[in-house]
Structures are given as C-alpha cells and as structure tokens.
N, C-alpha and C positions, 0 to 999 in steps of 0.2 A: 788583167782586171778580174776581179771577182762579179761572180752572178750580182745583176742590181736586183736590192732589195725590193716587194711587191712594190707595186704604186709607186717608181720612181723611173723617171725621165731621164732618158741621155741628151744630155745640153753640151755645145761644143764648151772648153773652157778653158780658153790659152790656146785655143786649135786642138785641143784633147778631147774627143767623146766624154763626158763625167755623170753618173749616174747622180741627179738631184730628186731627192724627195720634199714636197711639200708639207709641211703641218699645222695646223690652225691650233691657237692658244687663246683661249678667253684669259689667261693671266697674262700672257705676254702684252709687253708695255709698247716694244718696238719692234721691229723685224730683225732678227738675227739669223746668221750664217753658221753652221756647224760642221766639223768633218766626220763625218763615219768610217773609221777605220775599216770595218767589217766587209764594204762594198767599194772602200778607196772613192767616195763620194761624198756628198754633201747634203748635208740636211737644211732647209728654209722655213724657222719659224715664223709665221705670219700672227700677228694678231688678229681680231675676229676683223676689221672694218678693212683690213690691208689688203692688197692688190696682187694676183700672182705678177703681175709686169713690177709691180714696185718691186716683190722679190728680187726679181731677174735682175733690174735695172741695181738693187745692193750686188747683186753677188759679179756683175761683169764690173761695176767699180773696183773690185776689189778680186779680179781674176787674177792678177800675177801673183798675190800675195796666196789667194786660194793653191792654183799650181804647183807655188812652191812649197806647202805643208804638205799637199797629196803627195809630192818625192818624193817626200822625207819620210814619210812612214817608213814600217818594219812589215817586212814580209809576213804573210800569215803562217802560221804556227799549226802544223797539221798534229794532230794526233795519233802516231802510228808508230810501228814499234821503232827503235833507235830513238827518239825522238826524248828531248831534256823538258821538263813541264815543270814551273815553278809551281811549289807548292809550300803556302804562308812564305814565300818568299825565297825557296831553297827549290834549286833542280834535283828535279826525280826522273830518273830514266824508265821507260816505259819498255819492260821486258812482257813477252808474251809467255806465257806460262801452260802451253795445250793440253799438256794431261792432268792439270789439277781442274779445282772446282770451285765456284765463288763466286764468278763474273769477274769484279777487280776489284783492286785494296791496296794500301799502301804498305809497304815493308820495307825498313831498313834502305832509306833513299832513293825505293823503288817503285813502281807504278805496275804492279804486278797483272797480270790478264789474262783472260783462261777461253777457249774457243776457239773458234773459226776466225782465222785473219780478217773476214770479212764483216763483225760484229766488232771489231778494236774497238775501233771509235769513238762506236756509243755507249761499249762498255766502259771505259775510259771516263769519259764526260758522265755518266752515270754517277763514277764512285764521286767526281767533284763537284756534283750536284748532292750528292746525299750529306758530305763532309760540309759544304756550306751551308745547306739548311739543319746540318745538326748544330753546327760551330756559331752560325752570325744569328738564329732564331735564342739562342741560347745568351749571347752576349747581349743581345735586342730587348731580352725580358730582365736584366738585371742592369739595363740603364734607364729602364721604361721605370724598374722599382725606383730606381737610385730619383729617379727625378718626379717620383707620386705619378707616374702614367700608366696608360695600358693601350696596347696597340690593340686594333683588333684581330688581326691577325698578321702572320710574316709568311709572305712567297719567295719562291727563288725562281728568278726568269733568267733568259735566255737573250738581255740586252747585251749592244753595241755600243751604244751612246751615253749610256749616265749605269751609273754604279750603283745608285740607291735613289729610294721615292718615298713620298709619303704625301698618300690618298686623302682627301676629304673626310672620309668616311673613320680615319685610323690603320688602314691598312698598309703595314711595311713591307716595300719589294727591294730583294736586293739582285745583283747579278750573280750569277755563281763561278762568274772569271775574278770576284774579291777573294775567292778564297786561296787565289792563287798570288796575291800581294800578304806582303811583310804584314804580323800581327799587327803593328800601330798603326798602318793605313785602314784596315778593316775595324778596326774600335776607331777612329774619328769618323770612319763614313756613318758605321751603326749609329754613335753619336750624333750625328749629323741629323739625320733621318731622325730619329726617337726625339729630339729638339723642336722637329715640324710634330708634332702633335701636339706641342703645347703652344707652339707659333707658327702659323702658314704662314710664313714672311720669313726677310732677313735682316730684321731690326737688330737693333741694338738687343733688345731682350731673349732672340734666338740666339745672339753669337753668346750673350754672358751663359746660355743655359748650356750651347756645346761645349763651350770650353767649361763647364762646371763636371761637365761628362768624360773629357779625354784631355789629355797634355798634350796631343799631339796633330792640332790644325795644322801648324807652321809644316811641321816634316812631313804629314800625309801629304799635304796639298802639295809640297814641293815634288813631293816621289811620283804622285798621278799625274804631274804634269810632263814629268820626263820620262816616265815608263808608265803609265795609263795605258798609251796606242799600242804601246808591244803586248800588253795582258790581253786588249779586249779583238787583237789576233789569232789569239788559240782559240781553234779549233774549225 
C-alpha cells in the first residue's frame, strides 16, 4: 500500500486496512464514494449537512464492491530509469543521460535525464509538467477563443483524482499525468473544463457547448475509464 494521503483514515474494508479520506462539498447533492488510485484508497464526498457516520455507513454497504476495484487497480508506475512513460499516449523509455546537460527532455521516443540518479525523478516529472502546462495552457486558450471565453488563468497540479476543474472564479486546473493520455482525451477534457466557464453545471447547455469543442466525448470518456487508473499511477 502506498503512503495515505494527508488527512486520511485507515478504515478496515473487506477486512483490509483502506486509507479513506473525507471531503465536504457545498455542490455536492449526495454523498458519494471515489477510489484514489494514488494511495489504493478511497475518497467520501460528503455534502455540507451529511454525516461522517452516513459516509461510513455508504461505503460498508457497498464494501465488496469497494474491494473489488481496489484489486484491480495497476501497480504504480515509478519513475526511474528503464522504466516505459506514456507520453500523448506513446512509451518513452526513460534513459539517464549523466554527462550531458538540460535536466530532461524528450528525444526520439526517449525520456532523456541528465544528473545524479538521485534527482531522476523529479527531473522527470519536471520535463512533464513543463510539456503539459505548455501543451494543454495552449489548447485551453484557443477553445476559450473558440467559444468567446477567457479563463482567468491555467494551472497544472499534481491530482490523483480528476483530470481537470474549473473554479468559480475562471481559473483552469489541469493534472499534468493528461499529458501522458492520447491527444483526443486531452482536447475533450480541456473541452470539458473551458465549457464550465460558460456553465457551472452539467446541463444540457454545457454538453451542446463541449461537444461544439471536441469530437471526441464518446472515446475520451471510454479510454479514462479503462486506462485513467494506470495514468494517474505514475509517478
């Protein structure tokens, strides 16, 4: 099992220790159950007036089923050399490179790294945090044109659990484990996202404006559903 994330509780679940985090939503309507790849645990949205025992009392109804998607998951995905990293959807072998200079970069379906075995890593993770906030900030502002918006600004974080947000305020966050999914999954999720600024909801009037954005809801959706958990494992 992986380190549990801050602020989360080991609850027996199936007879398994399971690290469960709580979180309060003033949007949220009902109380829902999530899995967290990242810590092989579980996430409980609560609504503002809900009860952590209600939690409790969702997530042992529905422990076998819980259990059984925690098995299923995909090993986590280290970052280190030998090691295959999808990148837009294609493996790149992660070759250490110690007498050049750069930090890391991609070349010729490699994942090139320069230093101390002990800085891989984060060099690594580095270069796929600079490639998604140049790639999906980039595709972000010519769906925001496409659709008369303007974000206020685009971050790239460091989630487990969802792909992309959009803040109150107009601010787009995305994960930077997208930029390691197929180019059509990363254009419907930016789509996605850049459609909550014209609608915080998921009306009718937010799906006509995603799909005005991208072709491609049906096949994202289908691809995060069956390889999602393996992306938001690396690293």
């Amino acid at each position: 099992m992986s380190a549990p994330p801050p602020g989360a509780e080991l609850i027996a679940v199936a007879g398994a220790l399971t690290p469960v985090t709580f979180r309060r939503s003033a949007r949220a309507k009902r109380i829902s159950l999530k899995l967290d790849p990242a810590s092989q645990g579980v996430v409980i949205t609560l609504p503002e007036r809900a009860t952590r025992r209600a939690g409790l009392a969702l997530l042992h109804a529905h422990e076998a089923w819980v259990a059984e998607k925690l098995a299923a998951l995909p090993c986590p995905l280290k970052l280190a050399a030998g090691a295959h990293v999808p990148v837009h959807g294609v493996a790149h072998l992660i070759t250490p490179a110690p007498g050049a200079r750069g930090g890391a970069w991609i070349e010729d379906g490699a994942i090139m790294v320069t230093g101390e075995a002990a800085f891989l890593a984060r060099r690594v993770a580095d270069c796929l945090k600079r490639l998604a906030r140049q790639e999906l900030t980039a595709r972000a502002a010519e769906k925001a044109r496409l659709a008369g918006l303007k974000p206020k600004t685009v971050r790239i974080k460091d989630t487990r659990t969802r792909w992309g947000s959009c803040a109150p305020d107009g601010t787009l966050a995305f994960c930077w484990r997208l930029v390691c999914a197929p180019g059509f999954v990363q254009d419907y999720v930016v789509a996605h996202e850049v459609a909550h600024l014209g609608h915080m909801n998921h009306s009718p009037a937010f799906w006509a404006l995603t799909e005005s954005l991208t072709p491609h809801r049906a096949q994202a959706t289908s691809w995060l559903t069956n390889n999602g958990p393996e992306l938001l494992r690396i690293g």
